[in-house]
N, C-alpha and C positions, 0 to 999 in steps of 0.2 A: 752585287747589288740586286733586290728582290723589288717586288711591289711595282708601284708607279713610279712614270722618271718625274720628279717634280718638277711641276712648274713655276714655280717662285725662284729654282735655281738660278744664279748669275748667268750661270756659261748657257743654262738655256736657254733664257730669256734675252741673248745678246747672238744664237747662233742661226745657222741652218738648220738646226734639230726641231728650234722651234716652228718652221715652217712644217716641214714632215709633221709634227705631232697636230699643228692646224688643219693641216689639211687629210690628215685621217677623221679624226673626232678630238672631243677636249679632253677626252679623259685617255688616253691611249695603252694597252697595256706594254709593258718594257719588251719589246720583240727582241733575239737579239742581234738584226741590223741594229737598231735602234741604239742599242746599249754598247754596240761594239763603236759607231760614230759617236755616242757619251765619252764611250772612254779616250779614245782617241783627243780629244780635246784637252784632255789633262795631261795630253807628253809633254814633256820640259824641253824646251828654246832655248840655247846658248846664243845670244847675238855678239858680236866682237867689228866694233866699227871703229877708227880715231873720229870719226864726226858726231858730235855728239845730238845734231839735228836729225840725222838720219838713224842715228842709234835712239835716241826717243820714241821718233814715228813709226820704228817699226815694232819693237816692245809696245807700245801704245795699240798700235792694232794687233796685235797677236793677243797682248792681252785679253783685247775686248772678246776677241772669237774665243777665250777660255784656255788658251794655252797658257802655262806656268811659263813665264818670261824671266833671265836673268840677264844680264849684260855685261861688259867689259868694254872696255877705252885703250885698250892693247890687247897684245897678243899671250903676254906673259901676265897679266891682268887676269885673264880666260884661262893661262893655266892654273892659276892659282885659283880662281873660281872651281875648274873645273876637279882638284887633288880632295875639294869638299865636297862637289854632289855632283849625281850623275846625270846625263844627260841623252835625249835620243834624237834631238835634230840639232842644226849649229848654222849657223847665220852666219857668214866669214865674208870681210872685206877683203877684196884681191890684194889691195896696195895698202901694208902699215909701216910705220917708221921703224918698226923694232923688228919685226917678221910679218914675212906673208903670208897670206891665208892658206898658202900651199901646204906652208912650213909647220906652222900649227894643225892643219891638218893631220898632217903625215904622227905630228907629236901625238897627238890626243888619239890616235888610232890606236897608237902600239898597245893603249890601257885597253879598248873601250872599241876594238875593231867593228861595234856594230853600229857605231853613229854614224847616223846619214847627215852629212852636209851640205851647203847648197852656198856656190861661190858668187858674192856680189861684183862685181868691175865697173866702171865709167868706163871703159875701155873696151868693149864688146867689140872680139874676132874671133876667126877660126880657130886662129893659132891659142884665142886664150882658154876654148872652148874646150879644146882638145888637151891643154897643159889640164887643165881642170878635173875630164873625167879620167884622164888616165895618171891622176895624183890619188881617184877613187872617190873624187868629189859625186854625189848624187848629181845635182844638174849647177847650172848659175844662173845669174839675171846680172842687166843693163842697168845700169844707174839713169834716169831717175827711176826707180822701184815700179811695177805695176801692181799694185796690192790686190787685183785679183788672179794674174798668175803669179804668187808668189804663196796665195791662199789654196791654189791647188797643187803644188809641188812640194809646200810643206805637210798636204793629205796625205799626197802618195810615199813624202819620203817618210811619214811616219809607217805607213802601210808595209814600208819595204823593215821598217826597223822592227816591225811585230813580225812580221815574217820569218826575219835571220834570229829572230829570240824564240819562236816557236821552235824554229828545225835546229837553233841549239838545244835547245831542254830537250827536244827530241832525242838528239845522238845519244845526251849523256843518259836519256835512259834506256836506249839501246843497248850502252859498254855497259849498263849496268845487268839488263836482261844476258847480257853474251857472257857473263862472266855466270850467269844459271844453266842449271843441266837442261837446255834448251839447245844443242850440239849442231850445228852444219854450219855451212856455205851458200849453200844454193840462194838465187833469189824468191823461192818460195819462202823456205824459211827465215830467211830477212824482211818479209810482207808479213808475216805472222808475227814475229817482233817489234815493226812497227803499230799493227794494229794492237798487239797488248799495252805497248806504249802508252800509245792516246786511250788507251777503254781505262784503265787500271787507274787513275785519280778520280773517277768518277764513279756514283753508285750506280752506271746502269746493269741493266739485268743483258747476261750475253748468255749466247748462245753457241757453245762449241762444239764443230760439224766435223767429222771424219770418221775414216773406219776404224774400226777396232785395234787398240793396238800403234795407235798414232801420238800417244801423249795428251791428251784431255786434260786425264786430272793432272797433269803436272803444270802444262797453262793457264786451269783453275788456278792452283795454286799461287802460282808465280804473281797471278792478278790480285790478288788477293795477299801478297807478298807487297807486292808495292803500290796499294790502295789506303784510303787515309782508315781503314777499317783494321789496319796490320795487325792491332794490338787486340783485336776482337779473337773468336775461334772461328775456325775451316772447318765446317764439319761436312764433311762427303759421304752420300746415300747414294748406296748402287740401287736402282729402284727395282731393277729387275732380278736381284736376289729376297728381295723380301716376298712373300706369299702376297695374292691378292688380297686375302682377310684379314693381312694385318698392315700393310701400307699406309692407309689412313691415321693409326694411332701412329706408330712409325715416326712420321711426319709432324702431325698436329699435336699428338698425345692423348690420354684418356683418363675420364676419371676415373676414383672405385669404382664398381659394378657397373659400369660402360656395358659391360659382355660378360657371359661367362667363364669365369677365372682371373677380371680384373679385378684383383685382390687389392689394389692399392692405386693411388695417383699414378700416373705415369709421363712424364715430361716428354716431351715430342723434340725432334729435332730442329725445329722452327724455334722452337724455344731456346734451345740451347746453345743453336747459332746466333741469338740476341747482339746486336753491336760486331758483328763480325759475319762471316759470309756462308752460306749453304749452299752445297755443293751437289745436282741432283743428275749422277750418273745414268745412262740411258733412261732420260726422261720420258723418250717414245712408248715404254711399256707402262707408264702408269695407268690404271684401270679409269674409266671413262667418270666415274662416280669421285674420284679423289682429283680430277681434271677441273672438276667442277668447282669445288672447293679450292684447287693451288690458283685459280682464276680468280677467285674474290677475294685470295689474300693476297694478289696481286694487285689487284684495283682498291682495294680499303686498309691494305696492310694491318687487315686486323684478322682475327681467327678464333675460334674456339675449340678446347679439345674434344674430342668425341666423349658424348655423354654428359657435356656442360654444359653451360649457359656463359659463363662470363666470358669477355670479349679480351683478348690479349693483344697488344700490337703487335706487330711484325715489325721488328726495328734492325732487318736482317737483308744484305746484298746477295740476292738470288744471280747460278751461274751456272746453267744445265747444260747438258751435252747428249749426243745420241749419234749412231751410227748409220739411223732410220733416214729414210729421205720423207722428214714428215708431211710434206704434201703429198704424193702417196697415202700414208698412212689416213691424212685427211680426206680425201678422194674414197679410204673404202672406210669411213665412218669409224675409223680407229683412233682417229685423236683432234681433239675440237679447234675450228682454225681458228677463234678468236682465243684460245691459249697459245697458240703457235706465233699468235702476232705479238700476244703480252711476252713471251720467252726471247723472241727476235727481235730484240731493238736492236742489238749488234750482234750481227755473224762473226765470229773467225773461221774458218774451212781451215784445218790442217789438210792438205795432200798425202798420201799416200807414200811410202816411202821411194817404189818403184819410178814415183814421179819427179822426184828430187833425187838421183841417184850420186849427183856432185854430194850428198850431206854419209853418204855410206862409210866412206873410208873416216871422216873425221870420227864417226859413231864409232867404228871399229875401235880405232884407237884409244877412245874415252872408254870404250866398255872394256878392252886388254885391263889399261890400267886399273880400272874399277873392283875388276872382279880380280886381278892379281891381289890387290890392297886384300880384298875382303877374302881369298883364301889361301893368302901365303904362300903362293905361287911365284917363281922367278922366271916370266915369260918376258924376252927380248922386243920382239916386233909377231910382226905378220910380212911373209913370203908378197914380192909383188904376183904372182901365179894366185895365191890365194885371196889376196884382194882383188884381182880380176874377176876371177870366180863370185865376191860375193856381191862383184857390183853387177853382175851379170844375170844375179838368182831375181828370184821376183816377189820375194816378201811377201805372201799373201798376210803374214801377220804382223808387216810393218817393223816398229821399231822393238815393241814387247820380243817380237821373233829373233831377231838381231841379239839383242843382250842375251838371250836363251840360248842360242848356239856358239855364241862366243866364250858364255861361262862354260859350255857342257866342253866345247875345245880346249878350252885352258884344264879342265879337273883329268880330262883322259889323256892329254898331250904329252908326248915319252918327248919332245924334245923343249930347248927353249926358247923355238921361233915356230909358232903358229905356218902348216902349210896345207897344200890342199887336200893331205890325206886327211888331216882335223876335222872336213867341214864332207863327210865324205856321202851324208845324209840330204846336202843341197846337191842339185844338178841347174845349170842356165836354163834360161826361158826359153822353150822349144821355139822357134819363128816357125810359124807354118808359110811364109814367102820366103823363101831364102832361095828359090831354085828360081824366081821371077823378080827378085827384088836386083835392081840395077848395083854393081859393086862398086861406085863412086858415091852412089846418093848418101848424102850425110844423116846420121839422128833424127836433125830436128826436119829434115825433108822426110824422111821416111813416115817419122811421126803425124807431123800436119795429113799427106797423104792417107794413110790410117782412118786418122780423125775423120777426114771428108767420106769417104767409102762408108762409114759406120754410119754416119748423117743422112749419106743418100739412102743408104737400103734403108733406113728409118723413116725416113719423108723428114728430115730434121726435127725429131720429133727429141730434145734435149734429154728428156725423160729415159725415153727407151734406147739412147744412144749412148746415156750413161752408164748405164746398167750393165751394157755390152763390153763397154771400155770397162767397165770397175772400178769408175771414177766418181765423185759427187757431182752431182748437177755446176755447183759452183765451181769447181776444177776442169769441167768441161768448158761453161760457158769463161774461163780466164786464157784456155789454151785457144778456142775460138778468136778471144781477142789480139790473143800474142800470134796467131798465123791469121790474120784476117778471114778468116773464114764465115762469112755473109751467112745467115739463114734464108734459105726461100721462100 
């Protein structure tokens, strides 16, 4: 729904909505509380009463508040109802002559496990309270009905049925990201998979943060894989291979004689990612002058090529990335913050490999096979001696680094299990505490510790305490939150 929420509408003109749109102004634009209490008014009510007094009055007022009302006189009535459409709240009489409301409960679950329903009784106890929520009923009411707690139980139960339909579509697009070369375990990278999740239906513009070597462009990609734009082109621009003198055409494109030696039109990248997504690899090195421009076809989605005049839309889902910690960069007059704000509507932070080291071994094994497949190699496994080893090295070049020595292991390996003579070019991360560091203290003690030391000698100065760690500001401030660790 776009525009205004009408007011001539029924359900508006009969609810609570109408009061909120009163009492802002008369013309109110569709916020989306607003629209999300809209929609909510449109869930469908299964009610199932044998009284057909009480199955009117409450259709009748459910009605009125705009909810899609349907009814039954049984229980088997309600299945039959319900084998035709579906439903997300349900009205159930405790006591029917054919079956209980228990009973139908439990029936119409086994379809439809996210309806929320809400158990009627003349007979209010403990004991029927308890048969109730633990049958998986939402809550119940007392006979005679109070129709205004009965108006806020049907909110919440609808609230709870958006909720369990969210964090479905969610999984399913999880198992579907997990079946992409997006490899590990760890809970970092299940936080990265969930934020591709929710960004990837929509055109907003993100911003993808980690160091070099972390996979960017592949979770460009993947976004862009299951965005409504699929069927568009990916076009991906490393910005900082191109020369300063030519990035702008690059980009936008140029006419004939734009410059000396533009012999012809020249279509720009903006162009060619038309209906589909542009990909702009270390965005942080673009030169200040083309900043300027990717800004205003950010804000007008429209553009010209160098040396033109005519105006071209931008009908293209922008998805940069960079290794830079661009506030920084903005602080020394390197890259302009109101580009930095248009780029960041959504952060994803990939972590560092070092920091997710539960995702090492799964990577090992996806790259054995990978590069076996790709150069006919009949490699077994990996030694545990040697998987120790590489969960123990410290990646400075992340996941790119990983596939690189695993391929260069399998092409020189005289045997056919990968061991730690293969990898004989890594050495573990020196600890420079090891002769002070306590021999019971665990990982994640050791680490928090670490962390706080690096903060005080910094004055908690996030900035300068990242830098030290080799972490992103955002990977700092998440391990902060995961050890509580307070700023002063």
């Amino acid at each position: 729904m776009t525009g205004r929420i009408p007011r001539n509408d029924k359900a508006f003109r009969t609810t609570p909505l109408r009061t909120a749109h009163i009492r802002c102004k008369k013309t109110l634009p569709a916020t989306t509380e607003l629209l999300t209490i809209y929609s909510m008014l449109s869930l469908r009510v299964l009610i199932v009463d044998d009284e057909e007094n009480q199955r009117e009055m409450l259709a009748g007022f459910l009605s009125r508040q705009g909810y899609k009302v349907s009814s039954a006189a049984s229980a088997e009535a309600a299945l039959e109802v319900a084998a035709q459409e579906s439903f997300e709240i349900g009205l159930f009489d405790m006591k029917m002559a054919d079956m209980t409301g228990l009973e139908l409960l439990q029936r119409l679950r086994q379809n439809d496990p996210e309806l929320q329903v809400i158990m009627i009784t003349a007979f209010g106890t403990v004991e029927t309270a308890v048969a109730a929520m633990q049958s998986g009923a939402f809550s119940y009411l007392c006979k005679p009905v109070n129709l205004d707690e009965l108006l806020q139980l049907v909110r919440r139960a609808g609230e709870k049925h958006s909720l369990l339909a969210e964090n479905r579509l969610l999984k399913e697009k999880l198992a579907q990201f997990e079946s992409t070369d997006i490899i590990g375990i760890s809970a970092e990278i299940k936080r990265v998979l969930s934020e591709i999740a929710r960004v990837a239906p929509t055109d907003a513009t993100v911003l993808i943060t980690g160091e070099s070597g972390t996979g960017k462009e592949l979770v460009a990609r993947i976004i862009h894989q299951y965005s409504r734009r699929r069927e568009g082109r990916f076009v991906a621009v490393n910005c900082a291979a191109i020369p300063e003198t030519l990035v702008e055409s690059e980009l936008l494109g140029h006419e004939k004689g734009a410059f000396t030696g533009a012999e012809k039109r020249r279509i720009g990248r903006f162009e060619l990612a038309s209906g589909g997504t542009i990909f702009l690899d270390e965005v942080g090195d673009l030169p200040l002058a083309v900043q300027v421009k990717l800004l205003r076809l950010l804000e007008e989605k429209k553009f010209e090529r160098l040396g033109g005049e005519e105006e071209i839309s931008a009908d293209v889902r922008l998805v940069a990335a960079t290794n830079r910690d661009l506030q920084a960069e903005i602080a020394g007059g390197r890259f302009r913050e109101d580009l930095y704000y248009r780029l960041n509507v959504v952060n994803i932070n990939i972590p560092p490999l070092r920091e997710r080291r539960d995702d090492i071994v799964p990577l090992v094994e996806h790259f054995v096979q990978q590069s076996c497949k790709r150069l006919s190699r009949q490699i077994k496994g990996v030694t545990p001696a040697a998987k120790d080893l590489l969960v123990a090295y410290g990646w400075p070049g992340n996941v790119r680094e990983l596939a690189n020595q695993i391929e260069r292991a399998i092409v020189l390996s005289r045997s056919t299990v990968l061991d730690v003579d293969d990898f004989s070019s890594l050495q573990p991360v020196p600890s420079r505490s090891v002769a002070t560091t306590p021999v019971d203290m665990s990982l994640r003690e050791l680490e928090k510790q670490h962390i706080e030391s690096v903060l005080r000698a910094h004055q908690y100065s996030i900035s300068k305490a990242a830098a030290v760690l080799g972490v992103h500001r955002n990977t700092l401030r998440q391990k902060m939150k995961e050890y509580n660790i307070a700023r002063k």
